[in-house]
C-alpha positions in Angstrom: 47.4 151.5 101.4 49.2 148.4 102.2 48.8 146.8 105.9 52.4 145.3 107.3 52.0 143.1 110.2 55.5 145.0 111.1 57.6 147.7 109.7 60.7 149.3 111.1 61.7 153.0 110.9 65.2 153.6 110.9 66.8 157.3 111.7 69.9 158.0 109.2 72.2 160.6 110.8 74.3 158.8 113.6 72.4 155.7 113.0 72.7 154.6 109.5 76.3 156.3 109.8 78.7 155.9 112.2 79.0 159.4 113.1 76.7 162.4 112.9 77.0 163.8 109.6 74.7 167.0 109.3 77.3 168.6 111.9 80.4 166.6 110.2 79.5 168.3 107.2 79.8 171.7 108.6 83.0 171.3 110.2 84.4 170.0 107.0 83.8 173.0 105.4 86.7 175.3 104.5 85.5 178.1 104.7 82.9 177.4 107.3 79.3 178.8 106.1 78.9 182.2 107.8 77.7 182.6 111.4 77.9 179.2 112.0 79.4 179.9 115.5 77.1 181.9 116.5 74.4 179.8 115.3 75.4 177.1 117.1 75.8 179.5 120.2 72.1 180.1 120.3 71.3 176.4 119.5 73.4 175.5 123.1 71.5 178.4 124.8 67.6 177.8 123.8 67.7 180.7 121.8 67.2 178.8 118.3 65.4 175.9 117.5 66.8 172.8 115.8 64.9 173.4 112.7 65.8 177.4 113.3 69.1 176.9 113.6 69.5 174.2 110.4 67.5 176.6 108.3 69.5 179.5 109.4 73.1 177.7 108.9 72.2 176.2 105.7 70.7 179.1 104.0 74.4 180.8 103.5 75.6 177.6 102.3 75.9 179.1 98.3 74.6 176.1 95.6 78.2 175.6 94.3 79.4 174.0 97.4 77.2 171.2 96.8 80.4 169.0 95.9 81.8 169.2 99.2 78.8 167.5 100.8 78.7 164.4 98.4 82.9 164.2 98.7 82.3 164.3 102.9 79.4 161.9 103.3 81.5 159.3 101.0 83.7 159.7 103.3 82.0 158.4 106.2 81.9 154.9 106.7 78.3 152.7 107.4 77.6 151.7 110.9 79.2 148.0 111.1 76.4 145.3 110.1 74.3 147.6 108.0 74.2 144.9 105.0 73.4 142.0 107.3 70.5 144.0 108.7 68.9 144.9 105.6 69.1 141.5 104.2 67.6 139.9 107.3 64.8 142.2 107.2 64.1 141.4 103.7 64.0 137.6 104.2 61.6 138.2 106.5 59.4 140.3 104.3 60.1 143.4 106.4 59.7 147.0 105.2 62.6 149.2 105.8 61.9 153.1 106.2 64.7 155.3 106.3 63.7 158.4 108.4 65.7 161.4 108.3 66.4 165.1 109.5 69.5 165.5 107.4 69.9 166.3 103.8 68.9 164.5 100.3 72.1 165.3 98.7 74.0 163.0 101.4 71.2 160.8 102.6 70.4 159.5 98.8 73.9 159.7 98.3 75.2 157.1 100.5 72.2 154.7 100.1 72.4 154.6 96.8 73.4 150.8 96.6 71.0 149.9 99.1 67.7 151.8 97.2 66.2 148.4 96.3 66.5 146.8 99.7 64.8 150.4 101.3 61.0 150.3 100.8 60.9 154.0 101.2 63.8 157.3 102.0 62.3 160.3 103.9 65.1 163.3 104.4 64.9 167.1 103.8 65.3 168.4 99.9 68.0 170.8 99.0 66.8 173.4 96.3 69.6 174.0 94.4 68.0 176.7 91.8 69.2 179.7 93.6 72.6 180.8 94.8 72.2 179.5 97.9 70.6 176.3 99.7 67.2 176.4 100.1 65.8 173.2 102.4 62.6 172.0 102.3 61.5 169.2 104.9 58.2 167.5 103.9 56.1 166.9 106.1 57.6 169.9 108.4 58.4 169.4 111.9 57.4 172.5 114.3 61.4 172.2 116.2 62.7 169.9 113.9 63.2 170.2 110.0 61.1 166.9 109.4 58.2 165.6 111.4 59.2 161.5 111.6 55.8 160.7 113.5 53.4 162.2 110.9 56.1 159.9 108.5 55.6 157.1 110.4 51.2 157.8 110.2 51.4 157.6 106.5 51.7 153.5 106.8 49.4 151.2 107.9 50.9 148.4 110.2 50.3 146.0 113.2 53.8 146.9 115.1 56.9 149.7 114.8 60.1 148.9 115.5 62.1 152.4 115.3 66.2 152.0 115.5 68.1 155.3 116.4 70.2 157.1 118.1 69.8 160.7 119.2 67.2 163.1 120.2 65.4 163.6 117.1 64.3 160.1 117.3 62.2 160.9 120.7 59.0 161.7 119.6 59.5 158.1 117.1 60.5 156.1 119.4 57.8 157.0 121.8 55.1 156.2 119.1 56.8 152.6 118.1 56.2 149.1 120.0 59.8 148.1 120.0 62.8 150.6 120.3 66.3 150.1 119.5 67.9 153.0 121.2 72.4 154.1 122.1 74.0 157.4 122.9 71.4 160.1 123.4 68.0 158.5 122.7 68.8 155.5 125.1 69.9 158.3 127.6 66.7 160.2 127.4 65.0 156.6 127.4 66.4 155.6 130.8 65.7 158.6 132.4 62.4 158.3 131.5 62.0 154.6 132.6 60.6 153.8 129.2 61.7 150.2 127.4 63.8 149.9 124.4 66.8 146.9 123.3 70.5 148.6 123.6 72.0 148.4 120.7 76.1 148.9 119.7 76.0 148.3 115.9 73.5 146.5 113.4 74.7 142.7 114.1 73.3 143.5 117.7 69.6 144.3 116.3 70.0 141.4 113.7 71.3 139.0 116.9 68.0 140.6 118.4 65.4 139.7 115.7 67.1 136.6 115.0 66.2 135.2 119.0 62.8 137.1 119.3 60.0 136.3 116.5 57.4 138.7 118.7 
């Protein structure tokens, strides 16, 4: 196993993208997948499980519709200085981990020109061989599809730097030495008095690196 001196674990969904696209590509849907209101209903109200209700929702989701997920997340534009960041990371011989709850058919689909600048992509895979979506999430989460800290335990490394956005990236974040943290993950961050550098878009983590060599 290779020892980095620092490696940075980036979340996709909301971060990578400029909005969140595992719910995006449900509301894009025409016809919406079945009980997808309701599902949603018991997320809100405790009653499901984030993993419970992606599972659920995604499992009447039939195989054919696979098209409409690839034509939606082309769709979505990268979060502004997204290049910039990858190509200051790899000056600095810095790994770049992509850590992600959502799905492979739109998380390898829109970092497809950026493979060879990624050192590794973690998401959930989408069995296609049946009539409907089957998703697998290696290593499994027990509330969330995919468990990001046991991802993050397969490297060997002196310091962690996660970047992200929303809840999902708690348990991450709480395990890494720097944090880069907006919207809901800085929010649970502050109220929790715990550190992490604000971030708008990736120019403001490059600007960041680029002034602090710790």
């Amino acid at each position: 196993m290779a020892m980095y001196d620092t490696i940075v674990f980036v979340d996709f969904d909301g971060t990578v993208t400029s909005e969140e696209t595992l719910a995006g590509s449900l509301r894009h849907m025409d016809p919406p997948p079945e009980g997808a209101e309701e599902i949603e209903r018991k997320l809100a109200t405790g009653e499901l499980t984030l993993k419970e209700a992606v599972t659920s929702v995604f499992s009447s989701v039939r195989s054919d519709r696979v098209g409409e997920f690839t034509r939606y997340i082309n769709s979505v534009p990268f979060r502004k200085g997204f290049d910039a960041f990858l190509d200051t990371l790899g000056s600095r011989g810095i790994p770049v981990v992509i850590v992600s709850g959502g799905l492979d058919i739109m998380v390898e689909e829109k970092l497809a020109p950026y493979r060879d600048k990624l050192a590794d992509i973690w998401d959930v895979k989408v069995d296609l061989s049946g009539a409907y979506f089957r998703l697998v999430a290696e290593p499994e989460g027990e509330l969330e599809l995919i468990d990001k800290v046991a991802i993050m335990d397969k490297y060997a490394y002196r310091r962690a730097i996660c970047v992200g956005d929303g809840y999902t990236d708690i348990l991450m974040a709480q395990k890494a030495d720097v944090v880069y943290a907006r919207d809901e993950l800085a929010n649970y961050l502050d109220a929790h008095d715990m550190p992490y550098r604000k971030w708008g878009d990736f120019y403001d983590i490059v600007k960041d690196i680029e002034n602090n060599s710790d």
